[in-house]
C-alpha positions as CSV (number, residue, x, y, z in Angstrom):
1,X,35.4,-10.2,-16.7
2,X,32.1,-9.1,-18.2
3,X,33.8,-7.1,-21.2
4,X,35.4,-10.5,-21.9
5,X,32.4,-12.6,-21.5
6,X,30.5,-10.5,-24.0
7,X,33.1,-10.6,-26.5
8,X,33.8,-14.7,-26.2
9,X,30.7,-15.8,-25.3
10,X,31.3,-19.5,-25.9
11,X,34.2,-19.5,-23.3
12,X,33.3,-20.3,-19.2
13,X,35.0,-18.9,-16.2
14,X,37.8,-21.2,-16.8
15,X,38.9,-19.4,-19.7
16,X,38.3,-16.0,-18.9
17,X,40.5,-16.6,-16.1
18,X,43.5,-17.6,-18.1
19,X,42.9,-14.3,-20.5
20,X,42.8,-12.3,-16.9
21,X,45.9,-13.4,-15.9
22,X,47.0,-13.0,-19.5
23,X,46.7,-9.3,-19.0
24,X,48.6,-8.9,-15.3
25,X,45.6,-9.8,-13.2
26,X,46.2,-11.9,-10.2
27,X,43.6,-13.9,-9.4
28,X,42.6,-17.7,-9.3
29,X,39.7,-19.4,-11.0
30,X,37.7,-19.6,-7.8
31,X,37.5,-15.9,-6.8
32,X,36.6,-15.5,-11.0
33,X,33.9,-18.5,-10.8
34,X,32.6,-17.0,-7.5
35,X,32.3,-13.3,-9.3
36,X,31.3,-15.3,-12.6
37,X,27.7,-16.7,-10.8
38,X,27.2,-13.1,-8.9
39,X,26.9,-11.9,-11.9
40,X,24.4,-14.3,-13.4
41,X,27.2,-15.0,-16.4
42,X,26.2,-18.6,-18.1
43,X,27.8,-20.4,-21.3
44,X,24.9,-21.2,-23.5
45,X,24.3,-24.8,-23.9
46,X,23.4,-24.1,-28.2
47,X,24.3,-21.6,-30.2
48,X,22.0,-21.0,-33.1
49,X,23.5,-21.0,-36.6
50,X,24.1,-17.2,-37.2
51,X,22.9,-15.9,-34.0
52,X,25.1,-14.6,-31.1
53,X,23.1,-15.4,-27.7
54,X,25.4,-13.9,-25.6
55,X,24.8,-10.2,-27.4
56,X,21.1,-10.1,-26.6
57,X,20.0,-7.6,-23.9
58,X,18.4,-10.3,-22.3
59,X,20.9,-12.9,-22.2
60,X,24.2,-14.0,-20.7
61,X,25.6,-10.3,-19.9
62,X,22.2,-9.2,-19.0
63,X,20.5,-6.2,-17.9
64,X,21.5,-6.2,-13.8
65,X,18.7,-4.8,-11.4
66,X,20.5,-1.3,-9.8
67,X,17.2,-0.4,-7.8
68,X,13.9,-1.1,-6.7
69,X,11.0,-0.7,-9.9
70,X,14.6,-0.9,-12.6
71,X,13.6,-4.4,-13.5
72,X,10.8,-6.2,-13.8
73,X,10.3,-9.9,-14.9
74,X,6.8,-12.2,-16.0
75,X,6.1,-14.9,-16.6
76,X,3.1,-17.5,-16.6
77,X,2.6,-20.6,-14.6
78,X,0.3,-23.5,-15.0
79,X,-2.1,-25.7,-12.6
80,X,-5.3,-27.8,-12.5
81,X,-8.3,-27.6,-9.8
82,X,-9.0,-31.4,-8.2
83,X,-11.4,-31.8,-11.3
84,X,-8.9,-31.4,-13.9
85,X,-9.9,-28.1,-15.0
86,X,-6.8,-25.9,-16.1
87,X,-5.5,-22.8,-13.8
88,X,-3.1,-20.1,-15.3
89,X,-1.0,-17.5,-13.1
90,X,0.6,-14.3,-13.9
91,X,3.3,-14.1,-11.8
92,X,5.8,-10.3,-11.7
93,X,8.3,-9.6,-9.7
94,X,10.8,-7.0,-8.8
95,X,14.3,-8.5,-9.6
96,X,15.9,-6.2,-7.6
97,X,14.4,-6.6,-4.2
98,X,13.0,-10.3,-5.1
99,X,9.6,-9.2,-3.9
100,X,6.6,-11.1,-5.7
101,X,4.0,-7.8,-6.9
102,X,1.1,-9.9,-8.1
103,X,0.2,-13.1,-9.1
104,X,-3.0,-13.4,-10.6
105,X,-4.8,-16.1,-11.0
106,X,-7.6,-17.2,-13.5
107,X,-8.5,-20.2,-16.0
108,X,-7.4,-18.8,-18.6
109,X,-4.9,-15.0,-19.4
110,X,-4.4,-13.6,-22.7
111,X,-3.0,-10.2,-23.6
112,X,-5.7,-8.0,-22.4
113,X,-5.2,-9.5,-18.9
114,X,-1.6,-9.2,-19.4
115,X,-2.3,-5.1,-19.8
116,X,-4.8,-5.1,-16.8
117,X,-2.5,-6.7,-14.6
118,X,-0.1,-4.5,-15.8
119,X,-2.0,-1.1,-15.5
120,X,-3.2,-1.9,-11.5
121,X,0.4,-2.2,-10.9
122,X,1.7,1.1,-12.4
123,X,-0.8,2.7,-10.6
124,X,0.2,1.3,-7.2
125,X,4.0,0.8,-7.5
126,X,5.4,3.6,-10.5
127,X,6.3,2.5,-13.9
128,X,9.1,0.2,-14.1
129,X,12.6,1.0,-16.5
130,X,12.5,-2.3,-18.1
131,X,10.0,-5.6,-18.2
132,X,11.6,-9.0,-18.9
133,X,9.9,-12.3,-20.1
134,X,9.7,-14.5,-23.3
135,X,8.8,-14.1,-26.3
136,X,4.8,-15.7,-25.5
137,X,2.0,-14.0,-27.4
138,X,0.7,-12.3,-24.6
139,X,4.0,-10.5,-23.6
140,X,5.0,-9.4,-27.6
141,X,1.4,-8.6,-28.5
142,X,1.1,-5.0,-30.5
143,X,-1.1,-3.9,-27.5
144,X,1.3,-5.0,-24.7
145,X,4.3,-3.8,-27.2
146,X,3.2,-0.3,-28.2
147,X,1.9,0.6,-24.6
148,X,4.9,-0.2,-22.6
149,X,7.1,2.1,-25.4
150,X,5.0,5.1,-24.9
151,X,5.2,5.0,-21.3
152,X,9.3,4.4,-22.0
153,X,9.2,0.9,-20.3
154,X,12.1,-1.1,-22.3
155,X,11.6,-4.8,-23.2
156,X,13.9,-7.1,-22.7
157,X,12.5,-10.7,-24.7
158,X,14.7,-13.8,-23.7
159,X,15.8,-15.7,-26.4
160,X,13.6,-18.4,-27.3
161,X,14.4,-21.8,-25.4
162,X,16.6,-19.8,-22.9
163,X,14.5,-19.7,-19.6
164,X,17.9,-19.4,-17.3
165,X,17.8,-16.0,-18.9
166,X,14.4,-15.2,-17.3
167,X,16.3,-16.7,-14.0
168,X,14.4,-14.1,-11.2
169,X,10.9,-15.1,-12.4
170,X,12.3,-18.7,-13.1
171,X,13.5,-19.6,-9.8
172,X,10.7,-17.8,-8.3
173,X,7.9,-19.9,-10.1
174,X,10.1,-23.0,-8.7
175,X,10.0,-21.9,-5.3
176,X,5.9,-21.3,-5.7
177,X,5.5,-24.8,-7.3
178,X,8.0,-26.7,-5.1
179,X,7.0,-25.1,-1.9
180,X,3.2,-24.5,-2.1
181,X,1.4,-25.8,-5.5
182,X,2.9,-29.7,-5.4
183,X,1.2,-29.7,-1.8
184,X,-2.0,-27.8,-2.3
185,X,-5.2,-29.4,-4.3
186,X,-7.7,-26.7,-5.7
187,X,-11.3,-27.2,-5.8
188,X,-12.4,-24.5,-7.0
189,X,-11.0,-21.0,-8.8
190,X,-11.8,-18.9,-5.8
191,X,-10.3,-20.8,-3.2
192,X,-6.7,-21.1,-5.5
193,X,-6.8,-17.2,-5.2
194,X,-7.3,-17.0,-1.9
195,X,-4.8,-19.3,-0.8
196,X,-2.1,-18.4,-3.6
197,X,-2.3,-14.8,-2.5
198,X,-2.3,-15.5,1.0
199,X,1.0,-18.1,0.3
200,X,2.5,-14.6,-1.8
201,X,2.3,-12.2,1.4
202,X,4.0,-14.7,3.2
203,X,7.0,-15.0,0.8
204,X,6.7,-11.3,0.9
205,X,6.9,-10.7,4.6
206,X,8.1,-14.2,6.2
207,X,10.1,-16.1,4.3
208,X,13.6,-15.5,4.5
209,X,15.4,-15.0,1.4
210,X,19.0,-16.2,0.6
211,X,20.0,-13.2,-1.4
212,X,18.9,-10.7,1.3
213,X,21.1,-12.1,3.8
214,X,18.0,-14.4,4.9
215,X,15.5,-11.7,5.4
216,X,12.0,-11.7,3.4
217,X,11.8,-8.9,0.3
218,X,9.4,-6.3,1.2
219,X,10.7,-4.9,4.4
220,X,13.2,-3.9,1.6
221,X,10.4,-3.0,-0.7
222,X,8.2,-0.7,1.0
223,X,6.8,2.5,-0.9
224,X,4.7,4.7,0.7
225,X,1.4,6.2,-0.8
226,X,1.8,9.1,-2.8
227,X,5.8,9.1,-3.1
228,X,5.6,10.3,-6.7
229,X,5.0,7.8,-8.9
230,X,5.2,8.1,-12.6
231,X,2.0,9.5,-14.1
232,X,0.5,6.3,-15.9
233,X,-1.9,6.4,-19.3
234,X,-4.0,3.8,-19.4
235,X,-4.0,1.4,-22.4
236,X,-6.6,2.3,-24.9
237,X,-9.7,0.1,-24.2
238,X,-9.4,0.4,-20.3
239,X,-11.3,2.5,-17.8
240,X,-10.0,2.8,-14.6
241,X,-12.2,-0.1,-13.3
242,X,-10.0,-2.2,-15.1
243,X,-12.5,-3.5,-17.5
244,X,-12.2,-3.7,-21.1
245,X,-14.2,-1.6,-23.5
């Protein structure tokens, strides 16, 4: 099913059923639709003149999570305080294990953040096989781009104006603004971290999760100090205090 999804990426579940059966499988188009969305397999609404989205790394046969710290996804989410003032959030997450690692929070995040909140990370968790977001200027800057290939950290970009193919960190940054920013109002920048990373150990420990059989992610996600992580170089311009030189 996947070998024929990548090769006719304009056809749906319907289709590739038909070519199944074609070739002396026996199976009917709801077993194939069910096996279609476990493997995250989506038609893309627009295909660009001269561009195949469905060969990209990052798109409809994507890169599947195998084990904990294999994938890791990004992405940015905006918010105000009660006086209108903006609030940006750096949300990553383990695909595999669906556990939220950070989400900082600050007015605004650019690149070198991007690399800080990267760096704490490494330290703490290992280094990751692979990092997926979008193609925003803090996640393809030279910086972010160059250190992430000398620690052998692949990027996978989604392609532009395809956010189901970022759909871990999407649905995740849905559940954070359905379930706790639409009924929270911020009055100042301290108190949104506090609460937002108290809200984040919750979905971490508490909330059940639908995809782990109803039980929350980091039961499933514990690593213990000292288990061997990869040895981490910091990016140029940052001392271990996190601060930028």
């Amino acid at each position: 099913m996947i070998e024929l999804a990548q090769q006719y990426g304009r056809y749906g579940y319907r289709l590739v059923t038909g070519m199944l059966r074609n070739e002396g499988w026996r199976v009917n188009h709801k077993r194939v639709e069910r096996l279609w969305r476990q493997e995250g397999l989506k038609v893309p609404r627009r295909q660009r003149p001269r561009r195949r989205l469905w060969l990209n790394d990052g798109s409809c046969v994507r890169l599947r999570p195998e084990n904990r710290n294999h994938v890791w996804s990004y992405d940015f989410v905006q918010a105000r305080t009660s006086e209108g003032r903006p609030l940006r959030m750096l949300t990553v997450l383990d695909e595999y294990t669906r556990e939220c690692l950070a989400i900082n929070v600050e007015r605004q995040l650019k690149a070198e953040d991007v690399l800080v909140q990267l760096t704490d990370l490494f330290v703490r968790r290992g280094v990751p096989g692979h990092l997926r977001s979008d193609n925003g200027s803090e996640f393809t800057a030279e910086a972010v781009r160059g250190w992430l290939k000398r620690l052998g950290v692949g990027t996978l970009y989604i392609e532009p104006g395809s956010p189901w193919e970022n759909g871990y960190i999407e649905s995740f940054n849905g559940r954070l603004r359905m379930e706790f920013l639409n009924a929270e109002i911020f009055d100042t920048l301290q108190e949104a971290k506090v609460l937002i990373e108290r809200w984040r150990k919750e979905y971490n420990a508490i909330r059940p999760h639908s995809s782990l059989k109803y039980r929350p992610p980091a039961p499933a996600a514990v690593q213990p100090e000292g288990s061997g992580a990869t040895p981490l170089r910091l990016p140029v311009g940052i001392e271990q205090g996190g601060k930028l030189t």
